[in-house]
C-alpha positions as a Markdown table, in Angstrom:
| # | Residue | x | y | z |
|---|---|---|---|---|
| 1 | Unk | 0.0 | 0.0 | 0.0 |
| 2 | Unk | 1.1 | 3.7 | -0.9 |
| 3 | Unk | 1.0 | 6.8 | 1.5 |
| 4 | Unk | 0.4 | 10.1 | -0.1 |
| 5 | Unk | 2.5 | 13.3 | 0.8 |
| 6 | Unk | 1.4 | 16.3 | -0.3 |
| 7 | Unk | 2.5 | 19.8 | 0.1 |
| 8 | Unk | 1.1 | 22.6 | 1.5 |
| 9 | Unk | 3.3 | 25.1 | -0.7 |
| 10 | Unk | 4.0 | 28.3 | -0.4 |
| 11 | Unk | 5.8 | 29.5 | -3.5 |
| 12 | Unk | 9.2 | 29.3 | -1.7 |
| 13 | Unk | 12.3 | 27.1 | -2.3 |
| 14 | Unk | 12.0 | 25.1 | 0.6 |
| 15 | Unk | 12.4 | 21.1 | 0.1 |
| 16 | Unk | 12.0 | 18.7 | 2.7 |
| 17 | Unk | 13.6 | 15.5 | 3.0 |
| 18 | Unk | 10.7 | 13.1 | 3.9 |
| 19 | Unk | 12.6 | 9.8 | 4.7 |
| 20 | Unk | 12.8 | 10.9 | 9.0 |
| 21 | Unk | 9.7 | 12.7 | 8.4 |
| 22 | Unk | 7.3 | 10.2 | 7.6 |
| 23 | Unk | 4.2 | 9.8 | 10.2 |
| 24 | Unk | 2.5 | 5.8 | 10.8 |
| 25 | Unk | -1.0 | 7.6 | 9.9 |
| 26 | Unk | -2.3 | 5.7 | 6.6 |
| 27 | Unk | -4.1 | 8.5 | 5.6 |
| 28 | Unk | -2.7 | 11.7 | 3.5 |
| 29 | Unk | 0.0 | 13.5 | 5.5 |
| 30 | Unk | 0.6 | 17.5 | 4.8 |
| 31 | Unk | 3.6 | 18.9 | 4.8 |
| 32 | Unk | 3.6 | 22.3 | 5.6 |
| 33 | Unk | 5.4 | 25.5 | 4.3 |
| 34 | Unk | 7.4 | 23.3 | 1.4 |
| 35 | Unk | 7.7 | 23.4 | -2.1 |
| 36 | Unk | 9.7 | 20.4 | -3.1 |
| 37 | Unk | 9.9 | 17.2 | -1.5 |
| 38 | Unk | 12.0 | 14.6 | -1.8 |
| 39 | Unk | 12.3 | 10.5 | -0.5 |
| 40 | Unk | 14.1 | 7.3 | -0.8 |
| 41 | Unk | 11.1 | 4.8 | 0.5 |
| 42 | Unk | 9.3 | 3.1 | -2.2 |
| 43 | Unk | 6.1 | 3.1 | -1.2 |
| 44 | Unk | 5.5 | 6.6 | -1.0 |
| 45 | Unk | 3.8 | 9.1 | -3.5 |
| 46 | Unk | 4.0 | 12.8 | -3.7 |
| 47 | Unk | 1.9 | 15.1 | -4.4 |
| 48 | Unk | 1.7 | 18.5 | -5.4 |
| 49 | Unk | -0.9 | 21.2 | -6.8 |
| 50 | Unk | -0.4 | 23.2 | -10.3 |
| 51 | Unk | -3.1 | 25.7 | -10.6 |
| 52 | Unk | -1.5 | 27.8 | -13.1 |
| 53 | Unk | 2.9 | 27.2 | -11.9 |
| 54 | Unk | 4.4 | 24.6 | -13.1 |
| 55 | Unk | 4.8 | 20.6 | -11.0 |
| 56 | Unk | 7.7 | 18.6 | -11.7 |
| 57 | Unk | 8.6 | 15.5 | -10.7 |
| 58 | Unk | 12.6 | 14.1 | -10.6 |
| 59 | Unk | 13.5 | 10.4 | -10.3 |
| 60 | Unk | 17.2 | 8.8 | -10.1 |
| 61 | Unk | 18.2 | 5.4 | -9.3 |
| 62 | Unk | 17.8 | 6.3 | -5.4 |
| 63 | Unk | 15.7 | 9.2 | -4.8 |
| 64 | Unk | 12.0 | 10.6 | -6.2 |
| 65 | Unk | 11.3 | 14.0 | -5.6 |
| 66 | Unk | 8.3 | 16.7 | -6.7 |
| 67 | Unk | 8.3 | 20.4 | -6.8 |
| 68 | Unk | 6.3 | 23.0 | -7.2 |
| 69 | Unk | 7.6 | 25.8 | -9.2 |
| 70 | Unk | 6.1 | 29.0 | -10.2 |
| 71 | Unk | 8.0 | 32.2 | -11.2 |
| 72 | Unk | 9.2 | 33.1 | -7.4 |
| 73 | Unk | 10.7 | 29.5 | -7.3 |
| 74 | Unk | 12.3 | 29.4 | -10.8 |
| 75 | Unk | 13.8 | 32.7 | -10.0 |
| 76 | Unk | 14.9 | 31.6 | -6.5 |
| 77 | Unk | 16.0 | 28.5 | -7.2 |
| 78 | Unk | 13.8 | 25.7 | -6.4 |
| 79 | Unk | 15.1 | 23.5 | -9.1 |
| 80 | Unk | 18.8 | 24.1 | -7.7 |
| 81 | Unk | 17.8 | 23.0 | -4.5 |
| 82 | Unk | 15.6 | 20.1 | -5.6 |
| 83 | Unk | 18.7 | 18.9 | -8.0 |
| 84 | Unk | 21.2 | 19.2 | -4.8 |
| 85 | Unk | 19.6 | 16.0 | -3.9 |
| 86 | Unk | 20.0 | 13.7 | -6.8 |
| 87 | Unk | 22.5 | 12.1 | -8.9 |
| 88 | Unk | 23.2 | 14.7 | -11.8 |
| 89 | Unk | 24.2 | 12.1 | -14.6 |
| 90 | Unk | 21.5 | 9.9 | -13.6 |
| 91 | Unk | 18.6 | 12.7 | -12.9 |
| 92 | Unk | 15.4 | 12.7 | -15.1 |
| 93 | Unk | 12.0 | 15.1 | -14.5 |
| 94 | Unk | 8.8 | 14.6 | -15.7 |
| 95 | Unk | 7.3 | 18.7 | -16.5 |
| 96 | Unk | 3.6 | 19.0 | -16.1 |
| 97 | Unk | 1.2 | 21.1 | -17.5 |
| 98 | Unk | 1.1 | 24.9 | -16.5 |
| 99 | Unk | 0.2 | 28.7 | -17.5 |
| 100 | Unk | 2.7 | 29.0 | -20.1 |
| 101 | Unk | 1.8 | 32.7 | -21.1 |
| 102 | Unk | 0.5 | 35.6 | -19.4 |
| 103 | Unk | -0.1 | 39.4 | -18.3 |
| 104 | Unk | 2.7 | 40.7 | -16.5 |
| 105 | Unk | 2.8 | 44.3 | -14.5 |
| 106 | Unk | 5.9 | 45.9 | -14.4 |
| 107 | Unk | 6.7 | 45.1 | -10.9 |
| 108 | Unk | 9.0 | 43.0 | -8.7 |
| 109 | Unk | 8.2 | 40.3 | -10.7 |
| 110 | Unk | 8.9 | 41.8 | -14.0 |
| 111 | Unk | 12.3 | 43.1 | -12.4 |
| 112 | Unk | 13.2 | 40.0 | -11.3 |
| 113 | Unk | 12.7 | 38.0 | -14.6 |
| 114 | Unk | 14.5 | 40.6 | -16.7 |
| 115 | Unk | 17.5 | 40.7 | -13.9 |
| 116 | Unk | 17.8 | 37.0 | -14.3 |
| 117 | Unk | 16.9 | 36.3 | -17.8 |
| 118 | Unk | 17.3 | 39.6 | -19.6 |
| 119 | Unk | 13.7 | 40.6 | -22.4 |
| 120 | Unk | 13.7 | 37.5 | -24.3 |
| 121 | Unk | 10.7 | 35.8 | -22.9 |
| 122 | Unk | 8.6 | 39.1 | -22.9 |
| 123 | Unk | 5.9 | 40.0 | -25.7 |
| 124 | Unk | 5.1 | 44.0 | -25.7 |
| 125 | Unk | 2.0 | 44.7 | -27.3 |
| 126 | Unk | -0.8 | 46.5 | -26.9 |
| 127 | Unk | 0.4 | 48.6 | -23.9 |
| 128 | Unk | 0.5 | 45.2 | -22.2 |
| 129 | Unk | 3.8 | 43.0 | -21.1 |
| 130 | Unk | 2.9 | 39.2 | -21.6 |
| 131 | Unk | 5.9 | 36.8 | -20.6 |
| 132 | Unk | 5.9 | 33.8 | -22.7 |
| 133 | Unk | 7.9 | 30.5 | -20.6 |
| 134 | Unk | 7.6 | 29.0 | -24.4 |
| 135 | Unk | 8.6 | 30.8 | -27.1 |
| 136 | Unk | 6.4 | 30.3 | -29.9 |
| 137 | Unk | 9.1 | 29.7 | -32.4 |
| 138 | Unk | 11.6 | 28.0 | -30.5 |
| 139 | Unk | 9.3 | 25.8 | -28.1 |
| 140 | Unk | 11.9 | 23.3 | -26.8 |
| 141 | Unk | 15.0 | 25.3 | -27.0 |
| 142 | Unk | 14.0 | 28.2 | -25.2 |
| 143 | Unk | 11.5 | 25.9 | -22.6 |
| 144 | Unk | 14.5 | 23.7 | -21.7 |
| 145 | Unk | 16.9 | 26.9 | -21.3 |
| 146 | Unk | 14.5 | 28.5 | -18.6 |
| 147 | Unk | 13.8 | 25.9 | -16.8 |
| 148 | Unk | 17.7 | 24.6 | -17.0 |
| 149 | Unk | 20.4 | 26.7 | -18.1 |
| 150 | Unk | 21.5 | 27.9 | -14.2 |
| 151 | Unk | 21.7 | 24.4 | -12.8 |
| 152 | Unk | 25.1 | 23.0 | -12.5 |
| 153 | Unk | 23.6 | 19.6 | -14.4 |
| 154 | Unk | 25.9 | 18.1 | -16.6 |
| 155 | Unk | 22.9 | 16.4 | -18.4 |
| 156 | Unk | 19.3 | 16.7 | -17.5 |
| 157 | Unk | 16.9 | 13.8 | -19.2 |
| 158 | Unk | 13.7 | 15.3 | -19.3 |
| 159 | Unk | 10.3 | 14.3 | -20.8 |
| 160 | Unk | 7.7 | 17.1 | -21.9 |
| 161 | Unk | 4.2 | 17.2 | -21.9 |
């Protein structure tokens, strides 16, 4: 029989280590205030929520891990800290579905996306900013940069939805 772990996330870059952590309750157990988490048991699932940021899940020959990632994490480094904990030449994610264009203000957020990653994902039109995380005419080379190009991996397997 499985347990469920789910988070109760918080846009953050916090990953917990569930392996010490694990309660004998057979129901659902919440972690709190975490964004990634991470174990070694196999029979434990993880679970995460979307909504519009972006869930993905990391496997290698010893660990499974899940994360939550929406532009505060990707900026902060959530995937850095979920990849800390897995054997770089061996690691492999699973990317799930998520909001991959929309409005942006020119705010903090806008600030830190162009400190980080300069205009290239930005679209000005209309008197509006929309920031693209796929490039319509590069999908997989410009998707695969974001999410990847400030790890220290080596080589990153990776399968797309």
């Amino acid at each position: 029989m499985y347990k469920l772990i789910v988070m109760k996330q918080i846009h953050s870059t916090n990953v917990v280590i569930m392996d010490a952590n694990i309660t004998e309750d057979p129901d659902i157990q919440w972690v709190q205030n975490a964004d990634g988490l991470i174990t070694e048991k196999k029979n434990i699932a993880l679970g995460a929520y979307g909504a519009d940021c972006c869930i993905i899940a990391f496997w290698d020959e010893k660990n499974i891990g899940i994360c939550h990632a929406g532009w505060r994490g990707f900026l902060n480094g959530i995937l850095e800290q979920m990849l800390k904990h897995f054997e770089t030449e061996k690691v492999a994610c699973h990317i799930g579905p998520f909001l991959h264009s929309f409005e942006i203000q020119r705010d903090s957020c806008y600030e830190s996306i162009v400190q980080k990653y300069g205009n290239k994902y930005f679209e000005y039109t209309s008197g509006k900013i929309i920031f693209h995380f796929k490039s319509r005419k590069q999908f997989l080379k410009n998707y695969k940069e974001f999410l990847f190009q400030l790890t220290t991996v080596p080589r990153l397997n990776t399968v797309l939805l």
